[in-house]
mmCIF file of the N, C-alpha and C atoms, coordinates in Angstrom:
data_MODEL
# 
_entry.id   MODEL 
# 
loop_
_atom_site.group_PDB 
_atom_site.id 
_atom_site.type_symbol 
_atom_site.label_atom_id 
_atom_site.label_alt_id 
_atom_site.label_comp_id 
_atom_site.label_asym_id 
_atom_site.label_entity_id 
_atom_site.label_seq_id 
_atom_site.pdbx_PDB_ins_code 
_atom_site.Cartn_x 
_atom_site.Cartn_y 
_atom_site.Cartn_z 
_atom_site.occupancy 
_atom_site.B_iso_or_equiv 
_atom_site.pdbx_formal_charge 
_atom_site.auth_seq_id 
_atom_site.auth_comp_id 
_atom_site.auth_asym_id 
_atom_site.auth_atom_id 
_atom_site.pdbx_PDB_model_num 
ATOM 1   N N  . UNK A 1 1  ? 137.198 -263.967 -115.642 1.00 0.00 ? 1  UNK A N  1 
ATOM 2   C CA . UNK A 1 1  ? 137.935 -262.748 -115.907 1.00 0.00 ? 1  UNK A CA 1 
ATOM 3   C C  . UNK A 1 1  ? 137.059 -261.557 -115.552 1.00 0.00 ? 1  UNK A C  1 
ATOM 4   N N  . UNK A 1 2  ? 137.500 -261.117 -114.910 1.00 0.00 ? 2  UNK A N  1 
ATOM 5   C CA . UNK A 1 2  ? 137.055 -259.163 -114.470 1.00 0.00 ? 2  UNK A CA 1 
ATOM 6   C C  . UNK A 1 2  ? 137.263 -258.621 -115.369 1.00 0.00 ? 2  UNK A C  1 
ATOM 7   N N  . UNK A 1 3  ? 135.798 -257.327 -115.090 1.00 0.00 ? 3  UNK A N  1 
ATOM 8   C CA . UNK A 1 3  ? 136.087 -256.379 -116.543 1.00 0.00 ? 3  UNK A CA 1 
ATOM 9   C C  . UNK A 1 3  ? 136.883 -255.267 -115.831 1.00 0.00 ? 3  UNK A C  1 
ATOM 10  N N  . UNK A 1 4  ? 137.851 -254.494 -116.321 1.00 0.00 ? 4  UNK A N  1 
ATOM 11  C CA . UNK A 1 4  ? 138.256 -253.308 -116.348 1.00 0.00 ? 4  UNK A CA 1 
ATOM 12  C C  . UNK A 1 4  ? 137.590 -252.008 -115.690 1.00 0.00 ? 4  UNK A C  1 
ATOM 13  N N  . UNK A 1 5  ? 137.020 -251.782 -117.194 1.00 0.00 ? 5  UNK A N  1 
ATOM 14  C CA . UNK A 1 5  ? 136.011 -251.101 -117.556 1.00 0.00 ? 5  UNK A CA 1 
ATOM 15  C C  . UNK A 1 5  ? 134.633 -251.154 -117.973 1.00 0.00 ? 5  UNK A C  1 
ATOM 16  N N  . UNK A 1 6  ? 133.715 -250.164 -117.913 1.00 0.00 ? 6  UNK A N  1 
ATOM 17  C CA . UNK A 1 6  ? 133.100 -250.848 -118.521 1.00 0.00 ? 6  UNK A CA 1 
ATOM 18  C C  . UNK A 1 6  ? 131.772 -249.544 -119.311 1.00 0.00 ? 6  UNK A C  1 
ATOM 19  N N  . UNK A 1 7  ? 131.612 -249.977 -120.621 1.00 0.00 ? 7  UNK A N  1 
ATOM 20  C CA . UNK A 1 7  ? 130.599 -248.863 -121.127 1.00 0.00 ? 7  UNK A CA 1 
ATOM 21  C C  . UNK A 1 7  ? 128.791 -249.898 -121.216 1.00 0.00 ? 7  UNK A C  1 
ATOM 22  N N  . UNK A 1 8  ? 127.957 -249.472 -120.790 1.00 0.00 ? 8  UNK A N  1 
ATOM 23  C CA . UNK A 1 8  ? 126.681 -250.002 -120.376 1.00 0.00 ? 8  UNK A CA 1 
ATOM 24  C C  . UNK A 1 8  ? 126.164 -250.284 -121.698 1.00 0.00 ? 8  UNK A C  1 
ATOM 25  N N  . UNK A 1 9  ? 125.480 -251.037 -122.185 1.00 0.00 ? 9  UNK A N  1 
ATOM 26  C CA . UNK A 1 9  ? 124.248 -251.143 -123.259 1.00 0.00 ? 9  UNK A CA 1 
ATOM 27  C C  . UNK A 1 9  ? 124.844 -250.748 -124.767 1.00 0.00 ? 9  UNK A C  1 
ATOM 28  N N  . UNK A 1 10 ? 125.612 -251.355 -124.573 1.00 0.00 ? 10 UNK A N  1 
ATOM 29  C CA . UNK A 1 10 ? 126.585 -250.451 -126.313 1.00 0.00 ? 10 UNK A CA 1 
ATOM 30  C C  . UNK A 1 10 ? 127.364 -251.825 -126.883 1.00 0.00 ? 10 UNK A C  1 
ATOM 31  N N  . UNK A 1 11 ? 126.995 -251.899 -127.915 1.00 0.00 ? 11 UNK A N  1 
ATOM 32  C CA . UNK A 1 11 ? 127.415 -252.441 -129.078 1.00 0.00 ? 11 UNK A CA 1 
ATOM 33  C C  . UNK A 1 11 ? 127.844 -251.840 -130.238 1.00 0.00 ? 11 UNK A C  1 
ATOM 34  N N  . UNK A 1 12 ? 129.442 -251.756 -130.138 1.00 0.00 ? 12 UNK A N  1 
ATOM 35  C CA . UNK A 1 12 ? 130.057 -250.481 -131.016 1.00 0.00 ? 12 UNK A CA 1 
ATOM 36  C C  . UNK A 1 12 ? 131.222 -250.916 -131.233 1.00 0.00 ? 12 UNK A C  1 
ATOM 37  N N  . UNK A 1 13 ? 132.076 -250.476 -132.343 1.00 0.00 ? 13 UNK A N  1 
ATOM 38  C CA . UNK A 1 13 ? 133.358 -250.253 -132.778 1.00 0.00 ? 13 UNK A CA 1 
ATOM 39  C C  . UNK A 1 13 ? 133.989 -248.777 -131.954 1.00 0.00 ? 13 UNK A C  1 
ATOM 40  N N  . UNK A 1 14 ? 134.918 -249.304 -131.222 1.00 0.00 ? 14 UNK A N  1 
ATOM 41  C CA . UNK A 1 14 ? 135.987 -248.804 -130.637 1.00 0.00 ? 14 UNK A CA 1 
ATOM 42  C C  . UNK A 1 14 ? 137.165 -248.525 -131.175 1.00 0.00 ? 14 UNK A C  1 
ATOM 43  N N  . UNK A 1 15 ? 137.685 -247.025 -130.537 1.00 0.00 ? 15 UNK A N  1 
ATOM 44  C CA . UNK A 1 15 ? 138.944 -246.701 -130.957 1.00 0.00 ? 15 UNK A CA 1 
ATOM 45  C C  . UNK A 1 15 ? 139.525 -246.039 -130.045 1.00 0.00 ? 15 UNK A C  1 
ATOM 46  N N  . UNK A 1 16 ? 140.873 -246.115 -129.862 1.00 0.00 ? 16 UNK A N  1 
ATOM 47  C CA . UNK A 1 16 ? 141.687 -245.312 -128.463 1.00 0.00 ? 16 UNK A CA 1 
ATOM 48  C C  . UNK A 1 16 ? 142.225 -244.036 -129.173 1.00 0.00 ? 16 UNK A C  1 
ATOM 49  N N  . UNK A 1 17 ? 141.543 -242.588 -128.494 1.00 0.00 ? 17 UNK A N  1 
ATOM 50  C CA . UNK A 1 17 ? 142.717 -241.457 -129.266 1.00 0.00 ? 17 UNK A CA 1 
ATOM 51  C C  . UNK A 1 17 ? 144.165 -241.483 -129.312 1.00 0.00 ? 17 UNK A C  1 
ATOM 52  N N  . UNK A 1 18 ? 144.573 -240.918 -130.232 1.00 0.00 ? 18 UNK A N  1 
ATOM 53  C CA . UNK A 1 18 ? 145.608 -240.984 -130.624 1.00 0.00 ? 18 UNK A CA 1 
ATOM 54  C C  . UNK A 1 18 ? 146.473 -239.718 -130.164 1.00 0.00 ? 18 UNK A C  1 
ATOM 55  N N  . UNK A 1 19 ? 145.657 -238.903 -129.351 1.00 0.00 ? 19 UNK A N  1 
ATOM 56  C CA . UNK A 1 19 ? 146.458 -237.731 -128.815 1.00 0.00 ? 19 UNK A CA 1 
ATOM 57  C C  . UNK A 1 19 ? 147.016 -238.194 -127.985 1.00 0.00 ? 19 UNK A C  1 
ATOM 58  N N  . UNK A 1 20 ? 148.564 -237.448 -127.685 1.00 0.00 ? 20 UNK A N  1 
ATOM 59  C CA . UNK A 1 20 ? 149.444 -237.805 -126.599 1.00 0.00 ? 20 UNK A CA 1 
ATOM 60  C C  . UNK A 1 20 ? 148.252 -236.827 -125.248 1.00 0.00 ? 20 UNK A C  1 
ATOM 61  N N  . UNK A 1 21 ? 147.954 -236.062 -125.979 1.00 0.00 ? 21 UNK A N  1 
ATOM 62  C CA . UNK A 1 21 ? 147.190 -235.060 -124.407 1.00 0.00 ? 21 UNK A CA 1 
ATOM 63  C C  . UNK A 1 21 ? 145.989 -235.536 -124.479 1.00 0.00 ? 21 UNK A C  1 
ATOM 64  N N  . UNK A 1 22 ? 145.435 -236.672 -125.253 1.00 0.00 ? 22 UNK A N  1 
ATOM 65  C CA . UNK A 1 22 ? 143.968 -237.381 -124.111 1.00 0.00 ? 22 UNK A CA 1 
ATOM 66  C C  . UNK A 1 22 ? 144.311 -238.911 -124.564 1.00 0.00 ? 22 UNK A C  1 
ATOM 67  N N  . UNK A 1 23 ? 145.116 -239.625 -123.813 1.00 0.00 ? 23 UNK A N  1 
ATOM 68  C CA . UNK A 1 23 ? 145.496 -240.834 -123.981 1.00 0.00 ? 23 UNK A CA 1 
ATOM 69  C C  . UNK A 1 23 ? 144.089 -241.817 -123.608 1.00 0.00 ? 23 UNK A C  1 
ATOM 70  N N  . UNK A 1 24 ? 143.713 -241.358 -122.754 1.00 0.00 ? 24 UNK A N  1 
ATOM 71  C CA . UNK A 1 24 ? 142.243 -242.124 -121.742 1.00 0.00 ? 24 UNK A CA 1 
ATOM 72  C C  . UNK A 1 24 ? 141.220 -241.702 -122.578 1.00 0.00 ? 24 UNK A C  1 
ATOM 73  N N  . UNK A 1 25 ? 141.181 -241.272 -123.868 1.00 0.00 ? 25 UNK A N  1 
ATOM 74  C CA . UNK A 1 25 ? 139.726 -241.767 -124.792 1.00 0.00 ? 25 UNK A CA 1 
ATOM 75  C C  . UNK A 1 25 ? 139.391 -242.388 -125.745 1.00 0.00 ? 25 UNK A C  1 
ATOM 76  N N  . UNK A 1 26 ? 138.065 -242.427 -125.035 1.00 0.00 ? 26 UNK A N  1 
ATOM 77  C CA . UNK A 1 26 ? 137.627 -243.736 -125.892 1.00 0.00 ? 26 UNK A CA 1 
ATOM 78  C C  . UNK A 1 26 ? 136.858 -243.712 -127.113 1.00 0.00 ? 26 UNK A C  1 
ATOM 79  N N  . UNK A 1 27 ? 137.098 -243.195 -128.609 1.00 0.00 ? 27 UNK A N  1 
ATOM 80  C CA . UNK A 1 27 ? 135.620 -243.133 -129.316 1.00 0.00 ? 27 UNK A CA 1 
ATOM 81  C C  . UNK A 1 27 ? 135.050 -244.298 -129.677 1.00 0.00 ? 27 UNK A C  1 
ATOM 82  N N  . UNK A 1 28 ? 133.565 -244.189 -129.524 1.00 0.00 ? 28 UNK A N  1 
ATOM 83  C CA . UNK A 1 28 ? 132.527 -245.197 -129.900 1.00 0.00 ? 28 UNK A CA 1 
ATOM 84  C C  . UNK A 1 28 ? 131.785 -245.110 -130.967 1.00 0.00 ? 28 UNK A C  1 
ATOM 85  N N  . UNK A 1 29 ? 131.878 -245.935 -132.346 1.00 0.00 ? 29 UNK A N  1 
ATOM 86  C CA . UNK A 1 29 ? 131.040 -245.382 -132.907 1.00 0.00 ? 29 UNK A CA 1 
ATOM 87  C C  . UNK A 1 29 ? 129.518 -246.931 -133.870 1.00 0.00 ? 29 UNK A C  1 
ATOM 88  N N  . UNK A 1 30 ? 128.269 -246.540 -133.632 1.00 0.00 ? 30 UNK A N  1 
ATOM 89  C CA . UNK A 1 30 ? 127.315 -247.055 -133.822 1.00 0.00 ? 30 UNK A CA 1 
ATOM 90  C C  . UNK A 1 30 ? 126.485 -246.967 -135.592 1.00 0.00 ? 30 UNK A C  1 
ATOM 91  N N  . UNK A 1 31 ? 126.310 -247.616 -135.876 1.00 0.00 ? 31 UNK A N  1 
ATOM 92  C CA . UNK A 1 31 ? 125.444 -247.654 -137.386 1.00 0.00 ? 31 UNK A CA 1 
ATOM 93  C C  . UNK A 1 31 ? 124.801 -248.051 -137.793 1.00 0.00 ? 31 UNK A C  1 
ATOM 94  N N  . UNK A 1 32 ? 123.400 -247.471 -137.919 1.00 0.00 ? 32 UNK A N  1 
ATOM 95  C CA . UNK A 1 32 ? 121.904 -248.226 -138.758 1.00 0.00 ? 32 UNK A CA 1 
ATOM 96  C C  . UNK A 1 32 ? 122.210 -248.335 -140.166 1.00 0.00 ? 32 UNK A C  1 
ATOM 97  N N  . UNK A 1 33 ? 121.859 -249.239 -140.519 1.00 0.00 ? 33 UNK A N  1 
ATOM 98  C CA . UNK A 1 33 ? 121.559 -249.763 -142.392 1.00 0.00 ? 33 UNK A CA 1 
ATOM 99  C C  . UNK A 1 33 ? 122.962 -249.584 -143.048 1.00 0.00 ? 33 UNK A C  1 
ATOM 100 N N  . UNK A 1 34 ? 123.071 -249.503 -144.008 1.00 0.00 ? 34 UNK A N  1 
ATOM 101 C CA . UNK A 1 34 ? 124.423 -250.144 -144.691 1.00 0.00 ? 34 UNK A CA 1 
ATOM 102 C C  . UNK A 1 34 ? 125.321 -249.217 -145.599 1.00 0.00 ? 34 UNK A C  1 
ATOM 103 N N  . UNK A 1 35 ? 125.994 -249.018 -145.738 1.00 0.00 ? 35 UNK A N  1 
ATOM 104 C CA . UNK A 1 35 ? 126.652 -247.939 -146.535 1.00 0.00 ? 35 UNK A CA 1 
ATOM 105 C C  . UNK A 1 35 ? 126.188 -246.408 -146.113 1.00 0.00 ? 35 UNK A C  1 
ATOM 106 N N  . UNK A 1 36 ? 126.543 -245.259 -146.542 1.00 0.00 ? 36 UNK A N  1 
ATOM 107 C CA . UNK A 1 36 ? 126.782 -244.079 -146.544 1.00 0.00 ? 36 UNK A CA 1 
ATOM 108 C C  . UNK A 1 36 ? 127.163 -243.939 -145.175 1.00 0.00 ? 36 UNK A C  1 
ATOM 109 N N  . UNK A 1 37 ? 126.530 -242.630 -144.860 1.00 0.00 ? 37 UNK A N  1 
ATOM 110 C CA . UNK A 1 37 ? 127.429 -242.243 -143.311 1.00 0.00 ? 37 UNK A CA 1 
ATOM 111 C C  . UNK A 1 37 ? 126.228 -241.374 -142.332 1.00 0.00 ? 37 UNK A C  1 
ATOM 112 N N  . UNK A 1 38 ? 126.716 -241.277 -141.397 1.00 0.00 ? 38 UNK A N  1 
ATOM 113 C CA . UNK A 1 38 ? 126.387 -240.938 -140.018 1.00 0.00 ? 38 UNK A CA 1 
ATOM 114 C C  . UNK A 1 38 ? 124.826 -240.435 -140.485 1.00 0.00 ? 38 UNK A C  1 
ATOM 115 N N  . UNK A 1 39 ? 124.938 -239.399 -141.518 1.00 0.00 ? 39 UNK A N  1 
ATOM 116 C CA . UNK A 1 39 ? 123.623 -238.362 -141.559 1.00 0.00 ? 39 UNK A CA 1 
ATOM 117 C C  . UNK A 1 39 ? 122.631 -239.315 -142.476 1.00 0.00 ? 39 UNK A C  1 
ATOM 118 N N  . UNK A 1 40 ? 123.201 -240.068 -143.221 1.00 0.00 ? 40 UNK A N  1 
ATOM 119 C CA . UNK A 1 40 ? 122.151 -240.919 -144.457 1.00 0.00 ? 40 UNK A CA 1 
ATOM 120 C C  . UNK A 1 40 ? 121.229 -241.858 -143.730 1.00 0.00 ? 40 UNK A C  1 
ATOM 121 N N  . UNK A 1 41 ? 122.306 -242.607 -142.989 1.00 0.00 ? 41 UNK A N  1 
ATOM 122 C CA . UNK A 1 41 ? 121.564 -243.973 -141.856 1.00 0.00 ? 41 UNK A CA 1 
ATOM 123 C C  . UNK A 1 41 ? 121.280 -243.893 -140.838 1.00 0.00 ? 41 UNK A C  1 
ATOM 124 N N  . UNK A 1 42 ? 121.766 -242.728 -139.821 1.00 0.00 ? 42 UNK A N  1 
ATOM 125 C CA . UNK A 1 42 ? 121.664 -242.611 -138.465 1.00 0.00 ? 42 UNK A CA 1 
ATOM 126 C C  . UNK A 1 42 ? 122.966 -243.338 -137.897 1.00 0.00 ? 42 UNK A C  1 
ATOM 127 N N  . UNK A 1 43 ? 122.865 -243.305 -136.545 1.00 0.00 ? 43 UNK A N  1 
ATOM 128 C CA . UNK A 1 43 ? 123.925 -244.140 -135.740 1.00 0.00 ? 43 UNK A CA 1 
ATOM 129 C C  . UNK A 1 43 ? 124.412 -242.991 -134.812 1.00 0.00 ? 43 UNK A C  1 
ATOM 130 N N  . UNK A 1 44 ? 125.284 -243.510 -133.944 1.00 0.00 ? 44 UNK A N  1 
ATOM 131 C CA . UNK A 1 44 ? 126.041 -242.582 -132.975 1.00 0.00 ? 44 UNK A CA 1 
ATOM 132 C C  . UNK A 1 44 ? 127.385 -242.958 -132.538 1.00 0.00 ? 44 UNK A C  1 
ATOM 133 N N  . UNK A 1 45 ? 127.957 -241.654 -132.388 1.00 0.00 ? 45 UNK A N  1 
ATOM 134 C CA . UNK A 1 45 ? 129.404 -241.201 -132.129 1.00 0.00 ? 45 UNK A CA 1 
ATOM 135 C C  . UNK A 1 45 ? 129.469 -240.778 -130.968 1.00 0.00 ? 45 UNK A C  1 
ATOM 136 N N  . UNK A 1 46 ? 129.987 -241.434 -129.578 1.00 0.00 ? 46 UNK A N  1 
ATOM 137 C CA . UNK A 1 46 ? 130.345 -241.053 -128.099 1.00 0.00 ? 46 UNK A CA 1 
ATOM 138 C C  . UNK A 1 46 ? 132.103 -240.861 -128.160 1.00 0.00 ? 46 UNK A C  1 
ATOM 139 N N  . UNK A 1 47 ? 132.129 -240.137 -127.270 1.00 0.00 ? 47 UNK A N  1 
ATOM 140 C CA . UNK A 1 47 ? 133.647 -240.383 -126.960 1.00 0.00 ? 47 UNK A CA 1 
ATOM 141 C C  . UNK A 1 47 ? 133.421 -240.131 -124.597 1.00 0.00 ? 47 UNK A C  1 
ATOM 142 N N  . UNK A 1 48 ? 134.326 -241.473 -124.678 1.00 0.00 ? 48 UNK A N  1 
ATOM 143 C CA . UNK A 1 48 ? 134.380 -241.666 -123.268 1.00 0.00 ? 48 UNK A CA 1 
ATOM 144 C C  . UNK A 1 48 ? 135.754 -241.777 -122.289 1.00 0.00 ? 48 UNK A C  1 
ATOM 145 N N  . UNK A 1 49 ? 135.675 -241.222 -121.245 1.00 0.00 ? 49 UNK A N  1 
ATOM 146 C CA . UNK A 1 49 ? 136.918 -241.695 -120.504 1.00 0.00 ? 49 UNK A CA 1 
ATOM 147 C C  . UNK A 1 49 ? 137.339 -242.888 -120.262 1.00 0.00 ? 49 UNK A C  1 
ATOM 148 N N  . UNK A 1 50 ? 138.651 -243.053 -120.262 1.00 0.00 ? 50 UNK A N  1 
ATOM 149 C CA . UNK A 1 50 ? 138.464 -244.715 -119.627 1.00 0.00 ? 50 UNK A CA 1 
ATOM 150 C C  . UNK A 1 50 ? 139.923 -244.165 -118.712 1.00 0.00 ? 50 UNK A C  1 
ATOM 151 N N  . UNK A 1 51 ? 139.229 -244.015 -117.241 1.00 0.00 ? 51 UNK A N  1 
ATOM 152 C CA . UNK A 1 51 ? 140.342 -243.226 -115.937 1.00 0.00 ? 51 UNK A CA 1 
ATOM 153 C C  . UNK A 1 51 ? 140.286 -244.717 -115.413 1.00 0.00 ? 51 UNK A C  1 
ATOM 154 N N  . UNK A 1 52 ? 141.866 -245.529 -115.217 1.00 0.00 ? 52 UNK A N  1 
ATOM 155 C CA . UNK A 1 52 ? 142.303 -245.951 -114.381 1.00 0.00 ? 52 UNK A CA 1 
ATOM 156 C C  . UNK A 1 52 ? 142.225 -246.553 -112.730 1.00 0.00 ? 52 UNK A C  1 
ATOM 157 N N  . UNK A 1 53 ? 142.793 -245.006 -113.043 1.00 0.00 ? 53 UNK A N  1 
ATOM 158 C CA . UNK A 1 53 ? 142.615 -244.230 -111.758 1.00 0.00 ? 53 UNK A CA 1 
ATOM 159 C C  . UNK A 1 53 ? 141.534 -244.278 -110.335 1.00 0.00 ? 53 UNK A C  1 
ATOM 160 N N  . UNK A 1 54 ? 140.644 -244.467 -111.563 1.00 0.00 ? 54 UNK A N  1 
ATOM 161 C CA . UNK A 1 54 ? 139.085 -244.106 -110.992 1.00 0.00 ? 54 UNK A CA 1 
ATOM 162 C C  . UNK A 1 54 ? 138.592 -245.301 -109.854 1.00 0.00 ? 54 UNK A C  1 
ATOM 163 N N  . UNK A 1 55 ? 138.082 -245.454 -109.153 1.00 0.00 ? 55 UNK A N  1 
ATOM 164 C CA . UNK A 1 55 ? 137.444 -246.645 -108.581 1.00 0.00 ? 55 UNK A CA 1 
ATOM 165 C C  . UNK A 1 55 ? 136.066 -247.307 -109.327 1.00 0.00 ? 55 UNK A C  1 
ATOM 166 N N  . UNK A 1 56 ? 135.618 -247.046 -109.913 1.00 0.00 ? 56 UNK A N  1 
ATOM 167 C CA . UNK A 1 56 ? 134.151 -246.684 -110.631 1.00 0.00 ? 56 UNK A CA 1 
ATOM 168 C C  . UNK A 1 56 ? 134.769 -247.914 -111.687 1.00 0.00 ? 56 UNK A C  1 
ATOM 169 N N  . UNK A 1 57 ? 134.083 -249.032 -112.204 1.00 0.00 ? 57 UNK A N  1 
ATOM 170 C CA . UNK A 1 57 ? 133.820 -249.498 -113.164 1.00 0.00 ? 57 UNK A CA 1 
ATOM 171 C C  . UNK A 1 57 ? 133.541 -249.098 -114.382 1.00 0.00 ? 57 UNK A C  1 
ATOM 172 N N  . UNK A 1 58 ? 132.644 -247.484 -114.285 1.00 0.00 ? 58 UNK A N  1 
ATOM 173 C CA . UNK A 1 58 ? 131.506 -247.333 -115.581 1.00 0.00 ? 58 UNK A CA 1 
ATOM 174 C C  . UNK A 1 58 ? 133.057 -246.308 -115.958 1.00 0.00 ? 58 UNK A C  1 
ATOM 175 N N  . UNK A 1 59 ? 132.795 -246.191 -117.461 1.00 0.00 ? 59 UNK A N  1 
ATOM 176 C CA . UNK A 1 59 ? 133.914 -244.827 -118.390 1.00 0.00 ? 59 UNK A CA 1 
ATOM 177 C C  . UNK A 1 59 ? 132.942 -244.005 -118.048 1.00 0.00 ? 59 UNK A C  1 
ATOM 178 N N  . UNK A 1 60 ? 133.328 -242.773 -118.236 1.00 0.00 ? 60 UNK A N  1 
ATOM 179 C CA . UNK A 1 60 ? 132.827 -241.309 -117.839 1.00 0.00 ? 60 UNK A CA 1 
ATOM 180 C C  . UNK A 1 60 ? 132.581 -241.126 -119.380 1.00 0.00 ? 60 UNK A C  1 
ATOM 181 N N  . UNK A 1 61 ? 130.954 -240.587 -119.565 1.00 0.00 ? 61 UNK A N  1 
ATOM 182 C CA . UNK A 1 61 ? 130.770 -240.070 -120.656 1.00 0.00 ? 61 UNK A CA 1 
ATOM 183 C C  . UNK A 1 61 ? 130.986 -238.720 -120.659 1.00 0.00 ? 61 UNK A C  1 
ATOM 184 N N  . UNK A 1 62 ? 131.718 -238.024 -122.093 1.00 0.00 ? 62 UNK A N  1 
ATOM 185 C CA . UNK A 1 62 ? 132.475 -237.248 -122.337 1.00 0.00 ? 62 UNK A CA 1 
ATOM 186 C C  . UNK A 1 62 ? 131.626 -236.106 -123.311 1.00 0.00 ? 62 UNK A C  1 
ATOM 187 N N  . UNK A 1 63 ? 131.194 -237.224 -124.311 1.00 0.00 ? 63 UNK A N  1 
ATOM 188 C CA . UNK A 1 63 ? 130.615 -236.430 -125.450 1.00 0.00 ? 63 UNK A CA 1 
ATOM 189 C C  . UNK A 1 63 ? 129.704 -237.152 -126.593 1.00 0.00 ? 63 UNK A C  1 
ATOM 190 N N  . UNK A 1 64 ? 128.137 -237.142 -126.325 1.00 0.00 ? 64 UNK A N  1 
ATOM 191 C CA . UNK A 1 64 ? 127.550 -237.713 -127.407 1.00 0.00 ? 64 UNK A CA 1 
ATOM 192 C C  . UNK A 1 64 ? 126.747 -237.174 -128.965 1.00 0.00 ? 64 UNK A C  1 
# 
């Protein structure tokens, strides 16, 4: 099976926006140590394209 798409070196929980006006994003989000949130443990929040369209394999990073 062929990939699609594809985001490099990331091991993350995925989610597709829910806006009708950015259907093609992707948020990613990453987490060190266990409970609380983003600022207590660290981790990271991307949001990426995922264009079709595109010829390109890689999603277009958007916003980290």
């Amino acid at each position: 099976m062929a990939a699609v798409k594809q985001i490099a070196d990331k091991g993350a929980c995925i989610a597709w926006s829910p806006l009708k006006s950015a259907p093609n994003v992707l948020a990613t989000g990453t987490k060190e140590g266990g409970g609380g949130g983003f600022e207590d443990y660290g981790g990271e929040l991307a949001l990426y394209g995922f264009d079709l369209a595109s010829g390109s394999q890689a999603c277009e990073t958007l916003a980290r």
